[in-house]
C-alpha positions as CSV (number, residue, x, y, z in Angstrom):
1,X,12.6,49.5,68.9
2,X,10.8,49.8,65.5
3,X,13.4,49.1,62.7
4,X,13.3,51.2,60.1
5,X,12.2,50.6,56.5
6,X,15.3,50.0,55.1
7,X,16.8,47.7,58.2
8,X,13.7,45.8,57.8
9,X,14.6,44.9,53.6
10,X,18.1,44.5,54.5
11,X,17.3,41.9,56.9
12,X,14.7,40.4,55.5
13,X,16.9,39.7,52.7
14,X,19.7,38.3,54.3
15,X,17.3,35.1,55.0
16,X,17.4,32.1,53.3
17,X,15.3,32.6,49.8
18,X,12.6,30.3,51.0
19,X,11.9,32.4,54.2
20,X,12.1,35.7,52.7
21,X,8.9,37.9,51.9
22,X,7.7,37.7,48.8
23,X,8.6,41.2,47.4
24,X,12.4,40.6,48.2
25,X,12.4,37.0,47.0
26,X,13.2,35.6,43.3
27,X,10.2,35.0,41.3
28,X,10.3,31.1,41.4
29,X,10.2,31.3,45.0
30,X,7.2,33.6,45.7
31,X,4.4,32.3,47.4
32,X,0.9,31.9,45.7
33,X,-1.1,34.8,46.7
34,X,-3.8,34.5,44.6
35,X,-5.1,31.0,46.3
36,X,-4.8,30.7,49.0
37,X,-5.3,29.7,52.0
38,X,-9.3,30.4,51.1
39,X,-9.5,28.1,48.4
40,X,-6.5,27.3,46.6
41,X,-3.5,31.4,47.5
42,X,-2.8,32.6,51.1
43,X,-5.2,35.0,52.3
44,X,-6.0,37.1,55.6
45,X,-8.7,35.3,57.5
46,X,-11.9,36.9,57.0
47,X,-12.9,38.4,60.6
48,X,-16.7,40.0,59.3
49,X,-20.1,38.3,59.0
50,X,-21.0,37.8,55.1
51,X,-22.9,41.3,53.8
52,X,-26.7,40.7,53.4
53,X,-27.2,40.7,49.2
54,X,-29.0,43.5,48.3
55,X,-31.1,43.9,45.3
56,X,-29.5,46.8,42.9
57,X,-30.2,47.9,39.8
58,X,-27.3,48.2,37.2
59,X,-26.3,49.5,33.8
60,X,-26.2,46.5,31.0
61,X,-23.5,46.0,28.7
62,X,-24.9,48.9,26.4
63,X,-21.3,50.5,25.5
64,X,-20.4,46.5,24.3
65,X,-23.7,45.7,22.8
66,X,-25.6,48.7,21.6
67,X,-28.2,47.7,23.9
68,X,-30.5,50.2,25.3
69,X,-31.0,52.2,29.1
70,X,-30.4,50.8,32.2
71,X,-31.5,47.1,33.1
72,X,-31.6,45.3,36.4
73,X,-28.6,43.3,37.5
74,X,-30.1,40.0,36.9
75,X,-30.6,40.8,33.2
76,X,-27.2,41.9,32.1
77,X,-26.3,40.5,28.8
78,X,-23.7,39.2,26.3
79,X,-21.6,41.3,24.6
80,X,-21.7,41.0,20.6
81,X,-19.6,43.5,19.5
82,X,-16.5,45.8,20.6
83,X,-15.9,48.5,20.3
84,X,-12.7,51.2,20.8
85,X,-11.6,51.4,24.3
86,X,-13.1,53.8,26.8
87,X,-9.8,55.0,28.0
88,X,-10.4,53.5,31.6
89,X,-10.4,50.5,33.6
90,X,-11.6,49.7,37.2
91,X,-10.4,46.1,38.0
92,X,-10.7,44.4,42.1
93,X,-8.8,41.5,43.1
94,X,-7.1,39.9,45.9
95,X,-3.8,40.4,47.1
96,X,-0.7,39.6,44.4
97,X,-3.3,38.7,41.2
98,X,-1.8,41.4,39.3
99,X,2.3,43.3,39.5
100,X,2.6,46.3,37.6
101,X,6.1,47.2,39.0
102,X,5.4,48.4,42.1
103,X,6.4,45.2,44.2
104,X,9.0,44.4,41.8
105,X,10.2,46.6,39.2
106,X,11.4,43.8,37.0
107,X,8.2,42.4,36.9
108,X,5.0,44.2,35.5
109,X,2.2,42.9,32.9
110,X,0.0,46.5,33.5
111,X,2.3,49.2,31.9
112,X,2.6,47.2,28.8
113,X,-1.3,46.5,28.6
114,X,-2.3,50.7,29.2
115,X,0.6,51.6,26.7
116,X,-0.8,49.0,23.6
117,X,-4.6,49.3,24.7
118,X,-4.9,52.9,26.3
119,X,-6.9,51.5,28.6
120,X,-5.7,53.0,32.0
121,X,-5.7,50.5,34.8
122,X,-7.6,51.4,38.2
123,X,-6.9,48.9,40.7
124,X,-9.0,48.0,44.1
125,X,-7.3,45.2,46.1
126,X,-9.4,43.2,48.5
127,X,-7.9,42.2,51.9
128,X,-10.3,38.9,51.8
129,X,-12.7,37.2,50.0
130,X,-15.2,38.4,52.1
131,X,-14.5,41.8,51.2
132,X,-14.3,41.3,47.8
133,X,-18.0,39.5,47.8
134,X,-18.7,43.2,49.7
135,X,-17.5,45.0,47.6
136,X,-18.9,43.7,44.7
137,X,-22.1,43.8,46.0
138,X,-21.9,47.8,47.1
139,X,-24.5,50.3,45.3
140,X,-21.8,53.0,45.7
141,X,-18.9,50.9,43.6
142,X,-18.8,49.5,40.0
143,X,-16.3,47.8,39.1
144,X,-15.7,46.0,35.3
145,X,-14.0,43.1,36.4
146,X,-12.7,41.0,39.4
147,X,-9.9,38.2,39.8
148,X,-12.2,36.0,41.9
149,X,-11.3,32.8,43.5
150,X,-14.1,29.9,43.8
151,X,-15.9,31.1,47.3
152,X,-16.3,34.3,45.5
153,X,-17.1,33.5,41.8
154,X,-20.0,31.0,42.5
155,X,-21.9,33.4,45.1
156,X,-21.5,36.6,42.5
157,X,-23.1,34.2,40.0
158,X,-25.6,33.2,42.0
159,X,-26.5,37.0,42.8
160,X,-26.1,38.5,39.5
161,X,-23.5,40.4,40.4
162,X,-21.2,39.4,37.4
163,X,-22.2,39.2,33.4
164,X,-22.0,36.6,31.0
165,X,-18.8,36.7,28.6
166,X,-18.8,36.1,25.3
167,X,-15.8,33.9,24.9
168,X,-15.4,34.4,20.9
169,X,-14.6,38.5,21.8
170,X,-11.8,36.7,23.8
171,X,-8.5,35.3,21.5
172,X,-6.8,32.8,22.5
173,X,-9.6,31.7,25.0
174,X,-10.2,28.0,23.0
175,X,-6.5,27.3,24.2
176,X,-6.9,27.5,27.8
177,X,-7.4,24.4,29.4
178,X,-10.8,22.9,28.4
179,X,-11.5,21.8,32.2
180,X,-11.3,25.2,33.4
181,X,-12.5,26.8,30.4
182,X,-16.1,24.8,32.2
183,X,-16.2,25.7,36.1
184,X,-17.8,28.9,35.6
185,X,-20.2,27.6,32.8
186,X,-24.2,27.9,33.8
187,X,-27.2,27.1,31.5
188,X,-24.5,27.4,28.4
189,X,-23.2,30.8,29.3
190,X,-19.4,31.3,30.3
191,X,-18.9,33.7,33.7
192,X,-15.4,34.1,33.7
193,X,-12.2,33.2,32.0
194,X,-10.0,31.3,34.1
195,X,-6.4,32.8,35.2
196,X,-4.6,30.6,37.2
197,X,-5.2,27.2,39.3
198,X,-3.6,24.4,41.5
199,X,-4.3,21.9,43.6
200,X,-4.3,20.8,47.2
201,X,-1.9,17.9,48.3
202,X,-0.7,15.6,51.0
203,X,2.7,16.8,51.6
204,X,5.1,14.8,53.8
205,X,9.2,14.7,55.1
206,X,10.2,11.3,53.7
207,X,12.6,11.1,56.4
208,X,10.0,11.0,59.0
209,X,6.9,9.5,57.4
210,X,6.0,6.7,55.5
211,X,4.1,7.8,52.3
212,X,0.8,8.3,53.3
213,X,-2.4,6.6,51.3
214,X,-4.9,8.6,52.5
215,X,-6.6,11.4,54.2
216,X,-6.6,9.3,57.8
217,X,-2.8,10.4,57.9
218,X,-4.3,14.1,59.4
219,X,-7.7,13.2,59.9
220,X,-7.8,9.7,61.7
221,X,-7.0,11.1,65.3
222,X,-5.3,7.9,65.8
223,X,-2.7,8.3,62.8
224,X,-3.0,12.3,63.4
225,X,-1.6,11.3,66.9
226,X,2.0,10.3,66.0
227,X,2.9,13.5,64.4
228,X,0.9,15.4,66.8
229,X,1.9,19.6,66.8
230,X,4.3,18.7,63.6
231,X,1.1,18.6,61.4
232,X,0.0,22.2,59.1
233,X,-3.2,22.5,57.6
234,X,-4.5,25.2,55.1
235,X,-6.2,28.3,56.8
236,X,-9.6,28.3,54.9
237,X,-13.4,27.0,55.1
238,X,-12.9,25.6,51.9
239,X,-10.1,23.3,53.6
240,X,-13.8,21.4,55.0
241,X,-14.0,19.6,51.6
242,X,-10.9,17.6,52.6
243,X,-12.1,16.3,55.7
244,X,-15.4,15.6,53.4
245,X,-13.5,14.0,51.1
246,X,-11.7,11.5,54.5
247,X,-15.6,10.9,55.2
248,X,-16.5,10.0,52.1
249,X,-14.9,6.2,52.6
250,X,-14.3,6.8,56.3
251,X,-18.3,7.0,56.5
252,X,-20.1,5.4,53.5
253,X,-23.4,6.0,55.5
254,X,-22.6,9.7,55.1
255,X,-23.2,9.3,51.3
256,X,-21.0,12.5,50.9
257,X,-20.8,12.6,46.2
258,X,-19.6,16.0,46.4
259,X,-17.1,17.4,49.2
260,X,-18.8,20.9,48.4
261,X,-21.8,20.2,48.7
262,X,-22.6,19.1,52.2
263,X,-25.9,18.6,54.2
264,X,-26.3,19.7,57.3
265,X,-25.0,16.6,58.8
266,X,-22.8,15.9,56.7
267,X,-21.0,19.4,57.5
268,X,-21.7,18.9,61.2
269,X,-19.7,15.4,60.7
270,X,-17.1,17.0,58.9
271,X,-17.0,19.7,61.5
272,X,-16.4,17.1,64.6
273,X,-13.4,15.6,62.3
274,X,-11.9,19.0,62.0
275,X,-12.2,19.5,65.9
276,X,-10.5,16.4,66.7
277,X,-7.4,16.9,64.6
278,X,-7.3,20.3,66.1
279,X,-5.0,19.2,69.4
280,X,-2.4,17.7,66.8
281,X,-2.4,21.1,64.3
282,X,0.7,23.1,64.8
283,X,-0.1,25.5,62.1
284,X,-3.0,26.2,59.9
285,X,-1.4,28.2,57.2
286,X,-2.5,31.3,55.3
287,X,0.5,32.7,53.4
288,X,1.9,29.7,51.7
289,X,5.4,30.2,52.7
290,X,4.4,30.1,56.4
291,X,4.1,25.9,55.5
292,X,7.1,26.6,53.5
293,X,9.3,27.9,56.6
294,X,7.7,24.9,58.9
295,X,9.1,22.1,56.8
296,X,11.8,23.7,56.3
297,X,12.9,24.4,59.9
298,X,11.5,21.0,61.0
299,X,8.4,22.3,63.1
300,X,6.1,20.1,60.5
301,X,6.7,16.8,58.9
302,X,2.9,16.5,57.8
303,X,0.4,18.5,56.0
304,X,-1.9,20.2,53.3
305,X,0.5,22.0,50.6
306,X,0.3,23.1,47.3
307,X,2.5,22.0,44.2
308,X,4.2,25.9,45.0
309,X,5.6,24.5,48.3
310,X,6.7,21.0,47.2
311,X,8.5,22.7,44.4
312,X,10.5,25.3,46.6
313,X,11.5,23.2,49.4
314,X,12.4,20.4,46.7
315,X,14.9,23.2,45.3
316,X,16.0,24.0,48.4
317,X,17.1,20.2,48.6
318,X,14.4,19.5,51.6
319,X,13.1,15.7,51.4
320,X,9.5,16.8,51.1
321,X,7.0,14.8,48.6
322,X,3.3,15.3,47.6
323,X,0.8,12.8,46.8
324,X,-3.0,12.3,46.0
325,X,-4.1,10.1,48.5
326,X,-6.4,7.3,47.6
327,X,-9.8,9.5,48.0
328,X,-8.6,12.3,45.6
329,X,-7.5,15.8,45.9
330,X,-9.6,19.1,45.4
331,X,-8.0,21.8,43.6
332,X,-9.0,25.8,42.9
333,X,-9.5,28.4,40.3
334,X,-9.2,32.1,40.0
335,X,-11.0,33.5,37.0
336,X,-11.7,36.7,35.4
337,X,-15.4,38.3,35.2
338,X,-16.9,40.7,34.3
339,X,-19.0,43.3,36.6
340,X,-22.6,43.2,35.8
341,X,-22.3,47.2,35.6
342,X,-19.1,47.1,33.9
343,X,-18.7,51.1,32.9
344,X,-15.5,50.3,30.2
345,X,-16.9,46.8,28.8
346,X,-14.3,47.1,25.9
347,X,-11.2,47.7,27.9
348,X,-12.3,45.3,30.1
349,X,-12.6,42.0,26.8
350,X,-9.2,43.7,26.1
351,X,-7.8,42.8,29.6
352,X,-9.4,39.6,29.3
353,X,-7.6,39.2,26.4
354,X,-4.4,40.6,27.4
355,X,-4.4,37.8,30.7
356,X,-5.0,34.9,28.9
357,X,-2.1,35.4,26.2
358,X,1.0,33.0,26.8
359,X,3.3,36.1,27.7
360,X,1.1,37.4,30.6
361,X,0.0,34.0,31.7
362,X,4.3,33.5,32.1
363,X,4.5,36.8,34.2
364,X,1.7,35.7,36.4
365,X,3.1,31.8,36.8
366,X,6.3,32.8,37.9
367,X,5.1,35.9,40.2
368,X,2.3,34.1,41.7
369,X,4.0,30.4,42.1
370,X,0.6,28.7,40.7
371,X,-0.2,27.1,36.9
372,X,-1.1,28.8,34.7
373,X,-4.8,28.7,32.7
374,X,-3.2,28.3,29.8
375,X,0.1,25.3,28.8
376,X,1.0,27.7,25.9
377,X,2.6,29.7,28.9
378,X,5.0,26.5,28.7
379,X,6.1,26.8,25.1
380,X,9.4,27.4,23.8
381,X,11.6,28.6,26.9
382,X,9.0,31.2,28.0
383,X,8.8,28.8,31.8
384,X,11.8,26.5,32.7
385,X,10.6,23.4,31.9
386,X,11.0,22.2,35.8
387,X,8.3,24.7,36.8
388,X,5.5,22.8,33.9
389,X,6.3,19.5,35.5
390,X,6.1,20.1,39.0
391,X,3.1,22.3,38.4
392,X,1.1,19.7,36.1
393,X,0.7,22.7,33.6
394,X,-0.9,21.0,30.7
395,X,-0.9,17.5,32.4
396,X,-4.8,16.4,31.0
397,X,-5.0,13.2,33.5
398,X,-3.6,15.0,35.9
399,X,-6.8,17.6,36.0
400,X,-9.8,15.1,35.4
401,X,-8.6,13.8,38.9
402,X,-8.9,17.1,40.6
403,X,-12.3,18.1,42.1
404,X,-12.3,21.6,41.7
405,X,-13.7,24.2,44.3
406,X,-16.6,25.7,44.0
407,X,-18.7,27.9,46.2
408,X,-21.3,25.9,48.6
409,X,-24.8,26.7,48.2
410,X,-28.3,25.6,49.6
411,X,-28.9,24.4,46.4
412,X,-26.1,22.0,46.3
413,X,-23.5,24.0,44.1
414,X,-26.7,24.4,41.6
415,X,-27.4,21.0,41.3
416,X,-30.6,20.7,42.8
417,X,-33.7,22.7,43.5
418,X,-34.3,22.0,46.9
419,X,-31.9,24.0,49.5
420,X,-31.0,20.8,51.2
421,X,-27.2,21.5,51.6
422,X,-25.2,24.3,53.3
423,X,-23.9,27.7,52.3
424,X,-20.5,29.3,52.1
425,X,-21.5,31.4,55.3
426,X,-22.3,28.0,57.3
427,X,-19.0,26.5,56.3
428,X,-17.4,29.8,57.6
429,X,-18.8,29.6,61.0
430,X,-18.0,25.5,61.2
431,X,-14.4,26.1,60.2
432,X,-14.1,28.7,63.4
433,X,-16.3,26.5,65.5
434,X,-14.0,23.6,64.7
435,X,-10.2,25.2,64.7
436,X,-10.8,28.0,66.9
437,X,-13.5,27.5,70.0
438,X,-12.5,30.4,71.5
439,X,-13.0,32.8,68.9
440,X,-17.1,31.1,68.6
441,X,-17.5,31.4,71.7
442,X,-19.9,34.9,72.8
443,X,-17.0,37.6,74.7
444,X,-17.9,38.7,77.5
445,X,-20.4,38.1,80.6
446,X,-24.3,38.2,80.1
């Protein structure tokens, strides 16, 4: 029988905090539901075909920059000035980037924003990436700005969908952290300002396993094979750039330099990698605390995780640990840009702004269980110093040894002018081809 809506809080709550949704949980313990799963918070999997990019023509940023009519997409430019807000403000974003009291009333970094800026916040939230890439690229929508992780950001670059920000209209944007501050840099323009970020470990139950080295711990099927169906991986396409990074020194004659920028055989290797360790997966993870509950209950010993779960179930006195294994770890980035028809430009540099203070970037640390863009979010007691350190927040060394997500491209993440490498949409379909055969395979009879 269907529990009612009240039943269902009260029992959801009378779990143990780790296991407990996120809207009835404390903050520290909520998952991160900005990266996930696709690149770096726990998201739905995306079940449609990427849209075909159409060609549309788009406002510029005239109410920011006095510029003139409308100008094609590709042409949108910098703003130079600001102006007084416009009274309005369409934002999209995935699910959990921004709390304005709804989930929990205690927590909110909107109402504040709309009271000192007048700038009334419209909010769109995206199921999936791919639906945020859709949406973005819709003739019938305009939106001034999108929380966008890395398999979003790059393609929306790549397309024009997005406009160039002038970082000086931006205080405090010099104090975020210099490596993120350059992801979304192309041809000396800035395309976003980064919001939050994290990284992608080896996570293990030292009372069970040794302390893995490397990658061959999941992905050698012989290693994978003593911890078969107590292994969880992440649920994302992007998750292919750790099984790159295995082939890397697995298979020099590969000659894989970047794990997001794959040839076709390259992704084809990394694809029969993935389809081996598939027997020995017992979960591949989309909402981060779905890893959480698995160590926790002993169903996994072995896995991908993210700072966010080593630091619950560590709380929660589990003997978990997380490493960098000898090839390196990739990381992720969401970042806030602007729409290449944004209709409120000068609401929207506020909200940039507004995000990217110490205050907000607090809120959204402890809401979303991810570090913050920028350390000043760790000064004086605004974070318990606990969260900074088992986070990295501010930890320099620690970030140059991240290789951060981006979107793959033909044109090798923009590093090349041949299209000798593979696109986001190819990485998709090896990802399903690899971890779920059934759902490539054609339903139905001919």
């Amino acid at each position: 029988m269907r529990r009612t809506a009240t039943a269902r809080v009260t029992a959801a709550r009378a779990r143990p905090a780790w296991a407990r949704p996120a809207w009835t949980r404390p903050a520290w313990t909520r998952p991160a539901w900005t990266r996930p799963a696709w690149t770096g918070a726990g998201r739905a999997k995306a079940a449609a075909a990427l849209l075909g990019a159409a060609a549309i023509a788009a406002a510029g940023l005239a109410g920011c920059s006095g510029d003139g009519p409308d100008e094609p997409v590709g042409v949108a430019k910098v703003a130079s000035t600001l102006g007084p807000g416009e009274g309005m403000l369409n934002l999209l974003t995935l699910p959990g980037s921004i709390e304005s009291g709804r989930t929990d009333p205690r927590v909110d970094w909107v109402t504040p924003f709309q009271e000192r800026t007048g700038c009334k916040v419209g909010l769109k939230v995206a199921a999936t990436p791919e639906e945020m890439a859709g949406l973005m690229r819709d003739d019938d929508r305009r939106y001034d700005g999108v929380a966008a992780p890395p398999e979003v950001a790059g393609r929306l670059i790549a397309e024009n969908r997005v406009a160039p920000v002038n970082t000086d209209l931006v205080d405090g944007y010099k104090k975020l952290e210099p490596k993120l501050r350059g992801l979304l840099e192309r041809d000396g323009k800035h395309y976003g300002i980064p919001y939050v970020w994290g990284s992608n470990l080896l996570m293990y139950d030292s009372r069970t396993v040794p302390p893995p080295a490397s990658w061959a711990a999941v992905f050698d099927p012989g290693q994978a094979r003593r911890y078969s169906g107590r292994i969880v991986m992440r649920d994302s396409p992007l998750a292919i750039a750790e099984a790159a990074l295995y082939l890397k020194g697995a298979e020099r004659k590969l000659k894989i330099r970047d794990p997001y920028a794959l040839t076709p055989k390259q992704l084809a290797a990394a694809g029969r990698v993935l389809a081996k360790q598939r027997p020995h997966v017992g979960q591949y993870w989309e909402i981060p605390a779905d890893a959480v509950s698995a160590f926790a209950g002993g169903r996994a010993v072995l896995g991908q995780a993210w700072p966010y779960q080593v630091d619950v179930l560590n709380r929660a006195g589990r003997p978990v640990r997380g490493v960098i294994p000898a090839e390196g770890v990739t990381g992720w980035m969401d970042a806030w840009m602007i729409g290449a028809r944004v209709q409120h430009p000068n609401c929207m540099y506020q909200w940039l702004q507004w995000t990217a203070s110490p205050d907000v970037q607090q809120q959204v640390a402890e809401w979303t269980g991810v570090a913050p863009a920028n350390p000043q979010a760790c000064s004086g007691d605004r974070l318990r110093s606990g969260f900074c350190a088992a986070y990295h927040v501010g930890d320099r060394d620690y970030l140059d040894d991240i290789l951060f997500a981006h979107a793959p491209s033909k044109a090798c993440g923009g590093k090349s002018d041949k299209n000798d490498c593979t696109d986001y949409a190819e990485w998709r379909r090896t990802w399903i081809e690899a971890t779920r055969p059934q759902a490539a395979e054609p339903q139905g009879g001919p």
